[in-house]
C-alpha positions in Angstrom: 106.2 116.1 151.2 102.7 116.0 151.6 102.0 118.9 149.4 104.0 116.4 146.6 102.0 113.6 147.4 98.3 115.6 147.5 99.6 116.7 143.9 100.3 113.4 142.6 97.5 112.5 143.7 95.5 115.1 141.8 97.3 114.3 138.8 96.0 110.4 139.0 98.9 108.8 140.4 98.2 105.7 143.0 101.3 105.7 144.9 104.6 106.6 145.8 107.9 103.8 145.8 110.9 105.2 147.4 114.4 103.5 147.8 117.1 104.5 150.2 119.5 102.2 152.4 118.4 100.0 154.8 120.3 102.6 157.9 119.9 105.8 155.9 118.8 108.3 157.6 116.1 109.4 155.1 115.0 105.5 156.2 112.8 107.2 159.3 111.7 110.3 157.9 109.9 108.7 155.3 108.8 106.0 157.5 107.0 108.7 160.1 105.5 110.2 156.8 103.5 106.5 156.8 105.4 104.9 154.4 106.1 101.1 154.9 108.4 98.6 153.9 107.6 96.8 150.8 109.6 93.2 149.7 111.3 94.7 146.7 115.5 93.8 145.5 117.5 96.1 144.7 120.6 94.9 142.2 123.4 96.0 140.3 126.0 95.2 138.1 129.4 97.8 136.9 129.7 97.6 133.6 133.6 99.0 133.9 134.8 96.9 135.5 135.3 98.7 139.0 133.5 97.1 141.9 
């Protein structure tokens, strides 16, 4: 991950935004990597009409 970020970085980028579930597991690993919770809201809508 931090090879990812040091090239993103090198290619001008200014940041990383991730989205997983609030009790995924990935939830922690990303958070130990220094990521932090931001206030963003998630929403979605089927089209289909299946829930």
């Amino acid at each position: 991950m931090r090879e990812f970020e040091q090239r993103l970085r090198a290619q001008g980028f200014g940041g990383v935004t991730l989205q997983t579930g609030a009790h995924a597991p990935p939830r922690s690993f990303y958070l130990a990597l220094g990521y932090q919770l931001i206030d963003l809201m998630a929403l979605g809508k089927s089209l289909n009409g299946k829930a």
